[in-house]
C-alpha positions in Angstrom: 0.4 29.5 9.8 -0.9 26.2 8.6 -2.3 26.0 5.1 -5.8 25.3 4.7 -6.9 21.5 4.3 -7.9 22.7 0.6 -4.0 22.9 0.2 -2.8 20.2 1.7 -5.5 17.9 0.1 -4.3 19.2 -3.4 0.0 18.8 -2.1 -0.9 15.4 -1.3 -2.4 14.4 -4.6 0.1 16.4 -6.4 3.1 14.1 -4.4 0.5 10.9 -4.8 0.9 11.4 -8.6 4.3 12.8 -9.1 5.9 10.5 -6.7 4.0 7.1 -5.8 2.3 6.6 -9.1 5.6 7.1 -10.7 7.4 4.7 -8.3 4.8 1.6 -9.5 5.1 3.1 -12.7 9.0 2.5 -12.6 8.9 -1.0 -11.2 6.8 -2.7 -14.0 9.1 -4.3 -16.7 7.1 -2.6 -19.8 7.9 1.1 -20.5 5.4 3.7 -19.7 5.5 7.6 -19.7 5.7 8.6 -16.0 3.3 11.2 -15.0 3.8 15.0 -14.8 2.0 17.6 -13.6 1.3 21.0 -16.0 1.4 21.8 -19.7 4.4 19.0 -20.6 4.2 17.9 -24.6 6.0 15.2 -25.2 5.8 11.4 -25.5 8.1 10.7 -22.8 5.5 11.9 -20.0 1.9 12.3 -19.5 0.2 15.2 -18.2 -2.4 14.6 -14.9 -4.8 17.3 -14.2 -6.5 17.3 -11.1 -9.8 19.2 -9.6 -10.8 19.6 -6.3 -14.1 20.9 -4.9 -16.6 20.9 -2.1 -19.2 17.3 -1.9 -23.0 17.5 -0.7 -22.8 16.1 2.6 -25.8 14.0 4.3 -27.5 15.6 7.0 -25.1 12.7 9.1 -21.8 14.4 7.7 -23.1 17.8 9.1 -24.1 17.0 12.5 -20.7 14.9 13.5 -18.6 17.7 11.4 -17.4 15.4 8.3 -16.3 18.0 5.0 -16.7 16.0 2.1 -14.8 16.5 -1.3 -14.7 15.6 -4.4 -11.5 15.0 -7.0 -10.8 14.2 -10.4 -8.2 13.2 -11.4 -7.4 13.4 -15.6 -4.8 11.9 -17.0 -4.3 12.6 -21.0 -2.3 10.1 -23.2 -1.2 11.0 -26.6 -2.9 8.7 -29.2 -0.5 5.7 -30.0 -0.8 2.0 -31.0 -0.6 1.4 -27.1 -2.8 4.2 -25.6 -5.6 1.9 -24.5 -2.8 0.4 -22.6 -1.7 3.0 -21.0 -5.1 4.4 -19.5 -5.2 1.1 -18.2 -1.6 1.2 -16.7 -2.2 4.8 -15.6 -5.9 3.8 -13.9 -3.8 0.9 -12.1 -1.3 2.1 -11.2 -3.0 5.6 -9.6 -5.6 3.0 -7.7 -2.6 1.0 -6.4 -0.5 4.2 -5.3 -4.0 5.3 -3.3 -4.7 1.8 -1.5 -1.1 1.9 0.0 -1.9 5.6 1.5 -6.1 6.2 1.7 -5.1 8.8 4.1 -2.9 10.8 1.8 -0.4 10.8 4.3 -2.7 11.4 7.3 -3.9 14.5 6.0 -7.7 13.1 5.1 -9.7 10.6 7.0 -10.1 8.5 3.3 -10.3 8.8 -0.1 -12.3 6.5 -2.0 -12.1 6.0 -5.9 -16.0 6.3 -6.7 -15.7 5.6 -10.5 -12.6 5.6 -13.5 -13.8 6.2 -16.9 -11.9 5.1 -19.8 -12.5 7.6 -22.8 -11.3 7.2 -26.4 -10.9 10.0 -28.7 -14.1 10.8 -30.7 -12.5 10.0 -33.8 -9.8 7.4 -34.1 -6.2 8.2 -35.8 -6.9 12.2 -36.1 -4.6 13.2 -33.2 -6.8 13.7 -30.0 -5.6 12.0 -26.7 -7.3 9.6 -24.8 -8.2 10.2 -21.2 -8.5 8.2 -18.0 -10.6 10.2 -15.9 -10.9 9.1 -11.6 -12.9 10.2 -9.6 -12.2 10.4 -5.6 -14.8 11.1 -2.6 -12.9 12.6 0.3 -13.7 12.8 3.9 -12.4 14.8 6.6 -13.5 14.8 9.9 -13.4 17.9 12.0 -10.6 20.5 11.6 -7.4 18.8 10.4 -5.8 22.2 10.6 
């Protein structure tokens, strides 16, 4: 039984994240956390939380079929000297990873970035994280399954 395009959406975000992000992550000559996925403390990786869920679709979407999602993507960095850095680094490097693969290995028809947000803590040097926060507007046509 396959699993349902829900699934396979959220396995290939997971591997986008775990995997490709990581590998442009690796390459750059500065040090930066890698990204995991979960409830990982630490300085020496940075947690990415991700939320899928259904999108409005235009009456255009309905009548041809299209299913239209929506994903965030949250990445968390510990407050440092260099977290503004790494959001940017992070935001980069997760927009990079997607334009090599918009299909998320041919399991969508696209995903499109629709907005990054950049958000410092509320109060600066008192411990809270900074966050890098993606959104993604997903398209699939028809029944992938």
């Amino acid at each position: 039984m396959k699993d349902f395009v829900e699934l396979q959406i959220i396995s290939a975000v997971r591997e986008l994240l775990t995997v490709k992000v990581n590998e442009i992550i690796e390459k750059w000559d500065v040090f930066f956390p890698l990204v995991e996925i979960g409830s990982y403390k630490g300085g020496a990786a940075v947690n990415a939380v991700y939320l899928l869920s259904s999108c409005e679709r235009s009456e255009k979407e309905r009548i041809i079929n299209i299913d239209c999602y929506s994903l965030t993507v949250n990445f968390s960095v510990p407050e440092t000297a260099d977290s503004e850095l790494y959001c940017y680094a992070y935001g980069n490097a997760f927009d990079k990873a997607l334009s090599l693969d918009k299909t998320l290995g041919g399991v969508v028809d696209c995903a499109t970035i629709t907005s990054t947000k950049y958000v410092p803590p509320k109060k600066v040097n008192c411990g809270q994280e900074w966050e890098v926060v993606i959104s993604l507007r997903i398209t699939v046509e028809g029944m992938k399954i």
